[in-house]
N, CA and C atoms as an extended XYZ file, in Angstrom:
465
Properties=species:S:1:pos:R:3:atomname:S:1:resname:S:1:resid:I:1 pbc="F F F"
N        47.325      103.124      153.147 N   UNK     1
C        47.650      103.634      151.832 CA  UNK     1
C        47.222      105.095      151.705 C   UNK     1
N        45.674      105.650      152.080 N   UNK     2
C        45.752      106.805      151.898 CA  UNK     2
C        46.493      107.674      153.086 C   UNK     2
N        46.758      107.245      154.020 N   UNK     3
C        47.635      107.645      155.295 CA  UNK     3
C        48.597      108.246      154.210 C   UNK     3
N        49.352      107.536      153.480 N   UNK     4
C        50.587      107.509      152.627 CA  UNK     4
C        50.938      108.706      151.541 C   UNK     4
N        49.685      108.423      151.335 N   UNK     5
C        49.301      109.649      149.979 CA  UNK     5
C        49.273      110.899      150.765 C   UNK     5
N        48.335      111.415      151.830 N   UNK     6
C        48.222      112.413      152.935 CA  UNK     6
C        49.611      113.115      153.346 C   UNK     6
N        50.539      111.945      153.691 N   UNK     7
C        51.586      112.390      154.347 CA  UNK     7
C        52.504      112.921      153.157 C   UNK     7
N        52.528      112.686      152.159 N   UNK     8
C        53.435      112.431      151.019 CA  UNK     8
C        53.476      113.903      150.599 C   UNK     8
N        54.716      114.338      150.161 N   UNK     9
C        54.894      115.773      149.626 CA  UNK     9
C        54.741      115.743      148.398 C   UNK     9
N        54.534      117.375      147.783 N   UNK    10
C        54.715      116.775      146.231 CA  UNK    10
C        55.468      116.360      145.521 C   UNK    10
N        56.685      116.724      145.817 N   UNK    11
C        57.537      116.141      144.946 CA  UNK    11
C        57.623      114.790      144.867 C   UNK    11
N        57.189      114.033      145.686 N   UNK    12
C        56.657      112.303      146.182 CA  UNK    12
C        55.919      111.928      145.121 C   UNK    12
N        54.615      112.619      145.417 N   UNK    13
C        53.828      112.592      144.494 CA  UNK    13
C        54.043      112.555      142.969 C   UNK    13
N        54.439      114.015      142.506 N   UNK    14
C        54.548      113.984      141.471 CA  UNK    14
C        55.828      112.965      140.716 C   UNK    14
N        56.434      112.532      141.208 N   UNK    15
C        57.853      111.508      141.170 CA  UNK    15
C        57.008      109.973      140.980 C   UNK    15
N        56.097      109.608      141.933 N   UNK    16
C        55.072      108.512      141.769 CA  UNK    16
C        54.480      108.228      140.326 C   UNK    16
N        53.799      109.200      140.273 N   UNK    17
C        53.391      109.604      139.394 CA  UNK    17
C        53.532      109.811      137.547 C   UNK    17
N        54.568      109.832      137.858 N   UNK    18
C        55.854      109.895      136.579 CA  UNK    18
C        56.231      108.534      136.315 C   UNK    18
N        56.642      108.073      137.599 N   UNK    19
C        57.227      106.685      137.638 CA  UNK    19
C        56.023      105.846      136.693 C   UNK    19
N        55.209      105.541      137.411 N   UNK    20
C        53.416      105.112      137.261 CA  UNK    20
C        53.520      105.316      135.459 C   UNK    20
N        53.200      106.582      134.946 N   UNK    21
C        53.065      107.141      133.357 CA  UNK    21
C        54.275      106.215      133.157 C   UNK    21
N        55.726      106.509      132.811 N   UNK    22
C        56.429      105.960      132.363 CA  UNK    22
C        56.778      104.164      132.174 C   UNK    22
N        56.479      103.918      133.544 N   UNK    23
C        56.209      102.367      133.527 CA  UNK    23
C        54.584      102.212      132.047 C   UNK    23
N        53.881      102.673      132.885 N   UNK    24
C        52.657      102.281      131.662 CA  UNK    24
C        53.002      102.431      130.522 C   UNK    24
N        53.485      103.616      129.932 N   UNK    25
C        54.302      104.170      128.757 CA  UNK    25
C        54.786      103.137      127.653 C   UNK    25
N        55.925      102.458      129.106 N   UNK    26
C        56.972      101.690      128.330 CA  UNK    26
C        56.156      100.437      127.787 C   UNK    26
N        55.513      100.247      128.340 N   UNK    27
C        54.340       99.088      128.177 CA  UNK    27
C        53.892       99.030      127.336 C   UNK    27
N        53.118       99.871      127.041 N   UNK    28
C        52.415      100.406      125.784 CA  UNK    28
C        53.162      100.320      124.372 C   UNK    28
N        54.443      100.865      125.081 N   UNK    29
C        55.426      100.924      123.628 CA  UNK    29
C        55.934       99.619      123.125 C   UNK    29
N        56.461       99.033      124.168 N   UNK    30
C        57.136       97.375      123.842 CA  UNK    30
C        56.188       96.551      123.644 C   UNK    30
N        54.955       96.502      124.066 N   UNK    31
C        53.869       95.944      123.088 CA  UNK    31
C        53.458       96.072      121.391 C   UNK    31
N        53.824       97.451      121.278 N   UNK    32
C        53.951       97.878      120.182 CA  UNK    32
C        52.095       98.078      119.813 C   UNK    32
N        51.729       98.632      121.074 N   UNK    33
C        50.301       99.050      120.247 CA  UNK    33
C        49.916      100.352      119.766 C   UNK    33
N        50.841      101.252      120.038 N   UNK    34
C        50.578      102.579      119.203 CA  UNK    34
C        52.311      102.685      118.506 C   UNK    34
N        52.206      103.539      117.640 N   UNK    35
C        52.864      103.765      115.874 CA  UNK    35
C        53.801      104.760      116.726 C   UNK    35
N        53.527      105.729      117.569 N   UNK    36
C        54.929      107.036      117.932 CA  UNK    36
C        55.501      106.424      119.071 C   UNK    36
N        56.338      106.121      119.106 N   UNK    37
C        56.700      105.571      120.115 CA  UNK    37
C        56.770      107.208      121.580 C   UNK    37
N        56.402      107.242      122.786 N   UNK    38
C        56.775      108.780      123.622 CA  UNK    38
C        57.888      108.093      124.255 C   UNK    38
N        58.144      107.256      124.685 N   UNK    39
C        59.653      107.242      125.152 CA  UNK    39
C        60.521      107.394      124.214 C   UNK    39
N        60.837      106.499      123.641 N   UNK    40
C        61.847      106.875      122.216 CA  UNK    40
C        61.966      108.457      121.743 C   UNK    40
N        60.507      108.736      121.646 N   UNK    41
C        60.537      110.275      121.424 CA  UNK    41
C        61.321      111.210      122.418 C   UNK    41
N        61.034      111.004      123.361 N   UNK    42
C        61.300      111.629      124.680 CA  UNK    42
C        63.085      111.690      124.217 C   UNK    42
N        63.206      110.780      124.465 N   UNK    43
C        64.869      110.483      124.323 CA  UNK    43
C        65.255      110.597      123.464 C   UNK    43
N        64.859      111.169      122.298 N   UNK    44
C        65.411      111.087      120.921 CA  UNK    44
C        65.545      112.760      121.333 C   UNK    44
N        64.625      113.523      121.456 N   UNK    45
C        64.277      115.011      122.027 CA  UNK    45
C        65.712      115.244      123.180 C   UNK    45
N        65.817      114.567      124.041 N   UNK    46
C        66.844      115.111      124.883 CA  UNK    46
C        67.978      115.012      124.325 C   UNK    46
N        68.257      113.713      123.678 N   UNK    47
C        69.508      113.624      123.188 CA  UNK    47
C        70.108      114.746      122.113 C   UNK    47
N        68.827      115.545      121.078 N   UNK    48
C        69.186      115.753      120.428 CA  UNK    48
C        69.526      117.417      121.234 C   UNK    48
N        68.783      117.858      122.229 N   UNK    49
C        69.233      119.068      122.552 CA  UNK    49
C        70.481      118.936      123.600 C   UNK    49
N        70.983      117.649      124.185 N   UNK    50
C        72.123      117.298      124.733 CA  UNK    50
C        73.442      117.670      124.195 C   UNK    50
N        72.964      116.593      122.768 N   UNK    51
C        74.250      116.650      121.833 CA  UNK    51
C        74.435      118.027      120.590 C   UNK    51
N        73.512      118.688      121.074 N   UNK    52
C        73.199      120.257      119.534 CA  UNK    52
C        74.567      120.640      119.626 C   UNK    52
N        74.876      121.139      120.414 N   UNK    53
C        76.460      121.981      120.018 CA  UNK    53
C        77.732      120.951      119.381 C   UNK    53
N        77.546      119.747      120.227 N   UNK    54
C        78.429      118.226      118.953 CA  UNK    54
C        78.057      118.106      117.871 C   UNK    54
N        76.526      118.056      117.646 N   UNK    55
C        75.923      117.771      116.247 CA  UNK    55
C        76.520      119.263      115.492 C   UNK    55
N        77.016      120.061      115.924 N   UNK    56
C        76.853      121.292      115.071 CA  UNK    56
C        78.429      121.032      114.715 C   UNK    56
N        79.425      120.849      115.840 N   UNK    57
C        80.603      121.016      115.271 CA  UNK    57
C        80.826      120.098      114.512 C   UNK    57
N        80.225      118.869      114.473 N   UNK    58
C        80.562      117.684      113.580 CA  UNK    58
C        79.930      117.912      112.222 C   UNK    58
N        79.540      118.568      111.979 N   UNK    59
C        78.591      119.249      110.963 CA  UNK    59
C        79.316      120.212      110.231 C   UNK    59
N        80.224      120.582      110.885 N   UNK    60
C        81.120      121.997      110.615 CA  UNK    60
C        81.962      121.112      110.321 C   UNK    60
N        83.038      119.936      110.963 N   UNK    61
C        83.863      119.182      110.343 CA  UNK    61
C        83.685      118.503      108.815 C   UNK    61
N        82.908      117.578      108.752 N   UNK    62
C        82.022      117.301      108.070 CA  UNK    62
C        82.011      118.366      106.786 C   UNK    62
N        81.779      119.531      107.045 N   UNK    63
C        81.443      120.483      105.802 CA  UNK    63
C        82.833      120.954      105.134 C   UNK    63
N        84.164      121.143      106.499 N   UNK    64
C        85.355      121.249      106.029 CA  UNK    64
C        86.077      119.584      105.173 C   UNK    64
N        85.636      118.598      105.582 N   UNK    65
C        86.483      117.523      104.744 CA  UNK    65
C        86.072      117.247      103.265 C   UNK    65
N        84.293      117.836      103.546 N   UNK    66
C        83.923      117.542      102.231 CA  UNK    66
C        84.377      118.687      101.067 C   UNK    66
N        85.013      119.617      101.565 N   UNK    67
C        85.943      120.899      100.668 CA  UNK    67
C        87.679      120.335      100.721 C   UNK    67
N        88.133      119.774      101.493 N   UNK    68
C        89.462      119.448      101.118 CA  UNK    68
C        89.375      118.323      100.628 C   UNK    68
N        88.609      117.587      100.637 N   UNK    69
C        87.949      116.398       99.451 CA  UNK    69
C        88.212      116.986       97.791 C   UNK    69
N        87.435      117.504       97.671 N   UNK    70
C        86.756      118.354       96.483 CA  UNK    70
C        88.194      118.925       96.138 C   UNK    70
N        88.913      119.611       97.352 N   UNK    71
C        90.059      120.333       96.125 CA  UNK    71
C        91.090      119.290       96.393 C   UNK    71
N        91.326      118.274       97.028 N   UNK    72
C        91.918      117.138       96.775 CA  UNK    72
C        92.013      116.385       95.510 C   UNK    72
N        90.849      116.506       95.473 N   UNK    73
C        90.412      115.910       93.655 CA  UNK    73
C        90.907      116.931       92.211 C   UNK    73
N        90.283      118.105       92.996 N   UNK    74
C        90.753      119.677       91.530 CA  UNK    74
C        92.323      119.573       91.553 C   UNK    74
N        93.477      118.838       92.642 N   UNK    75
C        94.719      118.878       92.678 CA  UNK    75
C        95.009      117.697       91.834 C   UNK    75
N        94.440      116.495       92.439 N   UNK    76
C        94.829      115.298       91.514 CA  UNK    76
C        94.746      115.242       90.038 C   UNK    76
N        93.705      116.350       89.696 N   UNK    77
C        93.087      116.448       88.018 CA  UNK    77
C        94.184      117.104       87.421 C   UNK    77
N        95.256      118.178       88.200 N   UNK    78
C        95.564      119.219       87.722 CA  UNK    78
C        97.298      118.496       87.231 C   UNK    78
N        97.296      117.860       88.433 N   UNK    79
C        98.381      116.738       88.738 CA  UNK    79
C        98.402      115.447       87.495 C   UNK    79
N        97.409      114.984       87.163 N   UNK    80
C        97.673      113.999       86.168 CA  UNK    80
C        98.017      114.352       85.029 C   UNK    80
N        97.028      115.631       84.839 N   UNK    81
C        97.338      116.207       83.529 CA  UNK    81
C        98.812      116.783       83.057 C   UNK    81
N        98.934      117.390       84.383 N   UNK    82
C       100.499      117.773       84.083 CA  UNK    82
C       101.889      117.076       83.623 C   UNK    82
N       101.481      115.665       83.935 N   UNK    83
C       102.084      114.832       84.074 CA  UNK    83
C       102.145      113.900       82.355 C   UNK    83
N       100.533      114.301       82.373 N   UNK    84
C       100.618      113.956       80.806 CA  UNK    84
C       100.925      114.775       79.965 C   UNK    84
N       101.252      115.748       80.164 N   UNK    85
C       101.529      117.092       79.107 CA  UNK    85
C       103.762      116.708       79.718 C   UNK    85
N       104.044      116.541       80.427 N   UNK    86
C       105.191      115.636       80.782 CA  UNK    86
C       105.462      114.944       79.830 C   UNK    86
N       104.789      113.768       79.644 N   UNK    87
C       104.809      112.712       78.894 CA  UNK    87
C       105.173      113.284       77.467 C   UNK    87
N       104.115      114.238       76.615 N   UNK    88
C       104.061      114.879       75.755 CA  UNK    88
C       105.293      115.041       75.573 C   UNK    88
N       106.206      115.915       76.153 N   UNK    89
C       107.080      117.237       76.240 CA  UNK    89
C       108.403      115.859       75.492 C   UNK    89
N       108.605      114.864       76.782 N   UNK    90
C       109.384      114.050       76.688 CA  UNK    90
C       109.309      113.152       75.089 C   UNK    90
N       108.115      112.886       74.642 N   UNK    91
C       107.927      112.371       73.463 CA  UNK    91
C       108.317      113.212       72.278 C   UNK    91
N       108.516      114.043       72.228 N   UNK    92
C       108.228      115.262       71.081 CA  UNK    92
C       110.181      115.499       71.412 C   UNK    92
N       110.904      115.872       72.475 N   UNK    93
C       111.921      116.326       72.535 CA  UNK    93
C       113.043      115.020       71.860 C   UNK    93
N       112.489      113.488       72.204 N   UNK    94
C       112.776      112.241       71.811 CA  UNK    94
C       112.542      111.927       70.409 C   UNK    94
N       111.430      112.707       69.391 N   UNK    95
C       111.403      112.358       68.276 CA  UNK    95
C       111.865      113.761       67.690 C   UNK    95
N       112.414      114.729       68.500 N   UNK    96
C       113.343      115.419       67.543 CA  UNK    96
C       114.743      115.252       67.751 C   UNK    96
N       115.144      114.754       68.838 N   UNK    97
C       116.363      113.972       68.908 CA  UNK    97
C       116.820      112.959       67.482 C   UNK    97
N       115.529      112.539       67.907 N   UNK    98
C       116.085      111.048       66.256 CA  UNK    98
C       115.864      111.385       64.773 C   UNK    98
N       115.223      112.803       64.529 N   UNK    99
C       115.455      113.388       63.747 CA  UNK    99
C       116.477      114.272       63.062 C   UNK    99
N       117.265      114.456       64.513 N   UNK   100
C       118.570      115.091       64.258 CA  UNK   100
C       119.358      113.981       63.877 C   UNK   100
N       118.772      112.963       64.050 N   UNK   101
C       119.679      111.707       64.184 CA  UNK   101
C       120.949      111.321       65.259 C   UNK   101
N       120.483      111.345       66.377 N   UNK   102
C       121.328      111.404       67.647 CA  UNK   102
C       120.843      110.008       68.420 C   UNK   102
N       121.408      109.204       68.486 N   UNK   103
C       121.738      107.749       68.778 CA  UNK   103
C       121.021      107.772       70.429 C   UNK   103
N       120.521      106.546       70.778 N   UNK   104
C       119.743      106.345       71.814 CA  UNK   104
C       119.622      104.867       72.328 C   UNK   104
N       119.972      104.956       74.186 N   UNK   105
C       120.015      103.362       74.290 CA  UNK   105
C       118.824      102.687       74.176 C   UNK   105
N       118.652      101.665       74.373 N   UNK   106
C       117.671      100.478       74.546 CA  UNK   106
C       116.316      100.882       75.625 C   UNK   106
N       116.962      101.272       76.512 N   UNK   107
C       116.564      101.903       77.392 CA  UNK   107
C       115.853      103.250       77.635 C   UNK   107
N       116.520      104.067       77.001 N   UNK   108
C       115.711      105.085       76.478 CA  UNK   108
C       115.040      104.816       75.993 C   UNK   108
N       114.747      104.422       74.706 N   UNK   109
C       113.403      103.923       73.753 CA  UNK   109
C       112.382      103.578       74.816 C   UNK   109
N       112.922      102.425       75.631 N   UNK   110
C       111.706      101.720       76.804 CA  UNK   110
C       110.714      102.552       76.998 C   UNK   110
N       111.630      103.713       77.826 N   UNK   111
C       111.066      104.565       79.015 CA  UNK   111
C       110.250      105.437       77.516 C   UNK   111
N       110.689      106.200       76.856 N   UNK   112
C       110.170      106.714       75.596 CA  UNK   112
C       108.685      106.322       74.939 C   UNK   112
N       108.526      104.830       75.232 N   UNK   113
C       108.002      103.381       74.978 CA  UNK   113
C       106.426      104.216       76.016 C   UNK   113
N       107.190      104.054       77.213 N   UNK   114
C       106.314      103.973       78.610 CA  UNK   114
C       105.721      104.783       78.346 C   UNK   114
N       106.145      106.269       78.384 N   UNK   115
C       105.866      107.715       78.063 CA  UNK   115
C       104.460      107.678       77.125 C   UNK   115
N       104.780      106.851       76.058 N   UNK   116
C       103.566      106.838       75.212 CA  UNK   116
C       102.620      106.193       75.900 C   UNK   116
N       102.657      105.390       76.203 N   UNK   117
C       101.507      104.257       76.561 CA  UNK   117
C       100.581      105.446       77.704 C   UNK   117
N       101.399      105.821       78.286 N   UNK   118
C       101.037      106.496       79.967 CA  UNK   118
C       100.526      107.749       79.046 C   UNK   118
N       100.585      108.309       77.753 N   UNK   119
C       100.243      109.492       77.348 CA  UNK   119
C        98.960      109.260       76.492 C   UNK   119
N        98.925      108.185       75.788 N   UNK   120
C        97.909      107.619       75.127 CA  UNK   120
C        96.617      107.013       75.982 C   UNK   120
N        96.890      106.635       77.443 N   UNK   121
C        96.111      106.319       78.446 CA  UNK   121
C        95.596      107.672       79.141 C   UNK   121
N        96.261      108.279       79.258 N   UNK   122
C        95.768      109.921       79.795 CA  UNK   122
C        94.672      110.236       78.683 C   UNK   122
N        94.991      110.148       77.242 N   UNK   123
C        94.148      110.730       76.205 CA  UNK   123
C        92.906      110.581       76.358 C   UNK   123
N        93.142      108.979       76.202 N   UNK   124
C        91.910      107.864       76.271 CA  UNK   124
C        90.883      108.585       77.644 C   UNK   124
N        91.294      108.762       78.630 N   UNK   125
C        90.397      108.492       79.829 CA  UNK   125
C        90.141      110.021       79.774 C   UNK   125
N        90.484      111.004       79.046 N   UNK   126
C        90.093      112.266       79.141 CA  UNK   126
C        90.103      112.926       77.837 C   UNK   126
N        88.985      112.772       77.614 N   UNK   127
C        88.721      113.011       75.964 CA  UNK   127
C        88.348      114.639       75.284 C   UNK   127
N        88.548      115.288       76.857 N   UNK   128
C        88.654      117.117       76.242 CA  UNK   128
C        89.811      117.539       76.428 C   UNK   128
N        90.971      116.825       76.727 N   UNK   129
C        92.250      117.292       76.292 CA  UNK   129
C        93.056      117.110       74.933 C   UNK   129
N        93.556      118.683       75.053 N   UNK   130
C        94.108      118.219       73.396 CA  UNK   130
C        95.011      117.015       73.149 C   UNK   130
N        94.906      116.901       71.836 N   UNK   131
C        95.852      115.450       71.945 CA  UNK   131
C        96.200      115.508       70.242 C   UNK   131
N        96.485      114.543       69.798 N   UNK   132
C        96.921      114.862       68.041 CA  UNK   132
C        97.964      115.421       68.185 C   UNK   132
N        99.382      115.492       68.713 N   UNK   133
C       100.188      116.327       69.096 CA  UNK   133
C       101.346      115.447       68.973 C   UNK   133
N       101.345      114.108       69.542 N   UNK   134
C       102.247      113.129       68.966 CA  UNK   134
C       102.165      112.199       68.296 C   UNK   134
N       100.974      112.113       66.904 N   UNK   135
C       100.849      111.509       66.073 CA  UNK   135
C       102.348      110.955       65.559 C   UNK   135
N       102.898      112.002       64.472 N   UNK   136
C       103.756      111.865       63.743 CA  UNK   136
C       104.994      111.180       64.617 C   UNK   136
N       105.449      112.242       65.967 N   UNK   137
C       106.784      111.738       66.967 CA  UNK   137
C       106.560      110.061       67.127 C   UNK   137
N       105.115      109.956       67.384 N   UNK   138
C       104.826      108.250       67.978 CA  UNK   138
C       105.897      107.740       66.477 C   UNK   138
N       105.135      107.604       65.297 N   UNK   139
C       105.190      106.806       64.349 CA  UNK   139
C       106.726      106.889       64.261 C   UNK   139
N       107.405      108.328       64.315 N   UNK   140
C       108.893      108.137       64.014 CA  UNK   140
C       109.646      107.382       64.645 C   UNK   140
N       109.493      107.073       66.079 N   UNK   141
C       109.607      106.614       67.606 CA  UNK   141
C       109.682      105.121       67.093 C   UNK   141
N       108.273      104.919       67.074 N   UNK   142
C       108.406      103.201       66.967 CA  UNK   142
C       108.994      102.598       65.139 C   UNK   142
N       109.228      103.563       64.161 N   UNK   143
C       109.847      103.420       63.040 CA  UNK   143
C       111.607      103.097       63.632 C   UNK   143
N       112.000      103.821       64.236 N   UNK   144
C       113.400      104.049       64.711 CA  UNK   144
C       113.499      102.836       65.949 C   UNK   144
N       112.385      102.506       66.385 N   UNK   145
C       113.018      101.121       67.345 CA  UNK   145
C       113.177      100.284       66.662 C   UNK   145
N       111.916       99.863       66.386 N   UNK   146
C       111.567       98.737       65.039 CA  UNK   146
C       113.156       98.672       64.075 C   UNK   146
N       113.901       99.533       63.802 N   UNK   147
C       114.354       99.517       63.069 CA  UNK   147
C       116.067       99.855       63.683 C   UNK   147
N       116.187      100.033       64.846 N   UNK   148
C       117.273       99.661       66.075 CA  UNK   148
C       117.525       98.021       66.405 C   UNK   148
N       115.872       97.720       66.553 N   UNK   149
C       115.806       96.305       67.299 CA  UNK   149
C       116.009       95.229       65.895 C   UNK   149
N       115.906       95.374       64.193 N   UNK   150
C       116.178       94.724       63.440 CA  UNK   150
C       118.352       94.491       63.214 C   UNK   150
N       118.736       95.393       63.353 N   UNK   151
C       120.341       96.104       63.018 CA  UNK   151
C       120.753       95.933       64.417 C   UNK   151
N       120.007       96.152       65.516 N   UNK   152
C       120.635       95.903       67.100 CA  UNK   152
C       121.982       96.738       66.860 C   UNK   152
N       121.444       98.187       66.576 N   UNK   153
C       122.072       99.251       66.999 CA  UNK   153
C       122.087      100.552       67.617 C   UNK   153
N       121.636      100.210       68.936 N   UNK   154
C       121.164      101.308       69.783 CA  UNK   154
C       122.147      101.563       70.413 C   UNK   154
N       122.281      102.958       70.887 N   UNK   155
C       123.558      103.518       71.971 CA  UNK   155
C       124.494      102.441       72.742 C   UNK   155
């Protein structure tokens, strides 16, 4: 044995040696008698200077989705609203139609119908947009169905 050691280069040595620490190491650790684990550490340390330039670009991805996220959302906001100011436009042009007194199918009314509901639901769920705007059109609207659907004389 010491023949062994004598003959042995260092890099032998120091490779033994390592082996030896690390075996004990692991021992130590999977027993679980000390709190830091140094292998885990060890490897947590390489991995993380392995993977630094991945961790960085994924980090950089990551920072770009969470901005086309964000204006994904500032589009959808800009998008509903528009849609309810739509709604609006269509309600208001429909209760000056029937003020001119200009005849309208069944069907129209519906969709007219829809318009409100889908405009009154926009209101509801967003309560700093103006609104009070088709009070009066609503009431004329459903006065003039109400009063289509009694006579069943629509377009």
């Amino acid at each position: 044995m010491i023949d062994l050691l004598l003959n042995a280069t260092v890099g032998q040595v120091v490779g033994t040696v390592a082996a030896i620490v690390a075996i004990l190491t692991a021992i130590i650790e999977f027993n679980g008698k000390i709190k830091k684990f140094p292998i885990t550490s060890a490897l947590a340390w390489i991995g993380e200077r392995t993977n630094k330039k991945t961790i960085e670009k994924v980090n950089e991805v990551e920072e770009k989705v969470n901005k086309i996220s964000a204006r994904q959302e500032e589009m959808e906001k800009i998008s509903d609203e528009r849609a309810a100011v739509a709604c609006r436009i269509r309600i208001l042009r429909f209760s000056d139609e029937l003020r001119r007194e200009l005849k309208h199918s069944k069907e129209s009314f519906e969709q007219t119908l829809l318009d409100i509901d889908a405009y009154e639901a926009y209101c509801d769920a967003h309560p700093g947009f103006k609104n009070n705007k088709t009070v009066v059109a609503k009431k004329r609207i459903m006065d003039a169905y109400e009063n289509c659907m009694e006579k069943n004389n629509f377009l």
